[in-house]
C-alpha positions as CSV (number, residue, x, y, z in Angstrom):
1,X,107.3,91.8,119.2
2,X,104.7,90.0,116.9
3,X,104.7,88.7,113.9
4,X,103.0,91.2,112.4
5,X,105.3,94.0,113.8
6,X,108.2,92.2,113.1
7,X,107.1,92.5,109.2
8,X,106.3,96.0,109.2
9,X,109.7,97.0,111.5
10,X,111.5,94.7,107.8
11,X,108.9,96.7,105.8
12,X,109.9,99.9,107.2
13,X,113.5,99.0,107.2
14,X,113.4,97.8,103.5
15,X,111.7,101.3,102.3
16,X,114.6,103.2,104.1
17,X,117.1,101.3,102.2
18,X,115.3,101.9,98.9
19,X,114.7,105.4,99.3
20,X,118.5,106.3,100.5
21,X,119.8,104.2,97.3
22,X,117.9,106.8,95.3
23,X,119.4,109.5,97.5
24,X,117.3,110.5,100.4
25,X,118.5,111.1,103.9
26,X,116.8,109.4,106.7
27,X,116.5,111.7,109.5
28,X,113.9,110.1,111.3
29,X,112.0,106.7,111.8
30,X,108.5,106.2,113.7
31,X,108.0,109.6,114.9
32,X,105.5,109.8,117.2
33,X,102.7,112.4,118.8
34,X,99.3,112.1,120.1
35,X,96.9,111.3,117.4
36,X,99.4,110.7,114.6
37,X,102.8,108.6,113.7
38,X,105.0,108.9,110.6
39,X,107.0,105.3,109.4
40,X,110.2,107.3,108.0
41,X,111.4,111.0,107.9
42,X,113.5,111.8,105.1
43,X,115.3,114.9,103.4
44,X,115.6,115.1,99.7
45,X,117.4,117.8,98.7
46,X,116.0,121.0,100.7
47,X,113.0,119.0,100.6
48,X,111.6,117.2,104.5
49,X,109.8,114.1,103.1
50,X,107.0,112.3,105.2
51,X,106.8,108.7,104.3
52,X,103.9,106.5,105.0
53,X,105.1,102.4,104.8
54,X,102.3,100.7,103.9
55,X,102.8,96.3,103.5
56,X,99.8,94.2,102.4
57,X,100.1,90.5,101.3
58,X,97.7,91.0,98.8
59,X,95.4,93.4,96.9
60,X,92.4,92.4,98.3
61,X,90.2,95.0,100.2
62,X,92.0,97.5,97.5
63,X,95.4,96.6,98.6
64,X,98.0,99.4,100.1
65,X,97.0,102.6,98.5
66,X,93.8,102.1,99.2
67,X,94.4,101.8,103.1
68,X,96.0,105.2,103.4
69,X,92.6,106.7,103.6
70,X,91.5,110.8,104.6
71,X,92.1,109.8,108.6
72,X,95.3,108.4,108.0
73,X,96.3,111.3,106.1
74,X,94.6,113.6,108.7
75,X,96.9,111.6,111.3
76,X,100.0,111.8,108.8
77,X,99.2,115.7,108.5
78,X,99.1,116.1,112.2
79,X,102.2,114.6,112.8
80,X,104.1,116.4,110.4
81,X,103.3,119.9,111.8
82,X,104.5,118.4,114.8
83,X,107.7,117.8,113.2
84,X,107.9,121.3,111.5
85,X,107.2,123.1,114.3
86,X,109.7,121.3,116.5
87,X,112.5,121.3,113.6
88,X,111.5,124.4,111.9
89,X,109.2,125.3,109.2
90,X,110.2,123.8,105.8
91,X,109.1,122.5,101.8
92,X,107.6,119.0,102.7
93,X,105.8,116.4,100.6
94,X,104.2,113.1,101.7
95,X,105.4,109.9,99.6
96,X,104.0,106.4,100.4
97,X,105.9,103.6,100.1
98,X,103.8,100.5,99.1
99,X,104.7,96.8,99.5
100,X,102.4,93.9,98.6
101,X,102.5,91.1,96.5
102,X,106.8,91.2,97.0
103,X,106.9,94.2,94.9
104,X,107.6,97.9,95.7
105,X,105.8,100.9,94.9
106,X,107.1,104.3,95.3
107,X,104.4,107.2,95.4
108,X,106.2,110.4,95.5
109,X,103.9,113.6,96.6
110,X,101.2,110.7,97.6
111,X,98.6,113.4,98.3
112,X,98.8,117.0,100.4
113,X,97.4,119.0,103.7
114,X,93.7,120.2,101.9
């Protein structure tokens, strides 16, 4: 493993524990099809949550939000029916988590399929 997937495997791992100590269920982590991946399943309630983990060690180039462009989404999107039509149709949202700078951010409902 590199470096740099060493840091995003702690990044990933340091969302999960954030979002289950404000009470959401981790059901999946780095579920993967052709053309798409998402970092962290989750249930909130009746609720199947689609996280996308995003680390940056600084701002520049517009920082972590800005790097979830319309392709990743598209990708994010993808992957997610995947999931729903292998675990059954269901309410979903997509949250980001965003790490830079040392500090958390937690986007709930980050955007949604157009």
């Amino acid at each position: 493993m590199t470096l740099k997937q060493a840091a995003g495997a702690a990044a990933e791992a340091h969302a999960a524990d954030f979002l289950a100590a404000r009470g959401l269920r981790i059901v999946g982590r780095n579920f993967r099809v052709r053309g798409g991946e998402i970092d962290l399943v989750c249930r909130d309630g009746g609720t199947t949550v689609f996280v996308e983990v995003r680390l940056r060690s600084s701002a520049g180039y517009g920082g972590a939000a800005a790097s979830i462009t319309a392709a990743k989404q598209a990708r994010l999107i993808l992957a997610a029916r995947h999931w729903l039509a292998h675990h059954g149709e269901q309410a979903c949202r997509f949250d980001c988590v965003l790490i830079q700078e040392g500090k958390l951010e937690w986007l709930k409902d980050a955007f949604r399929p157009g």
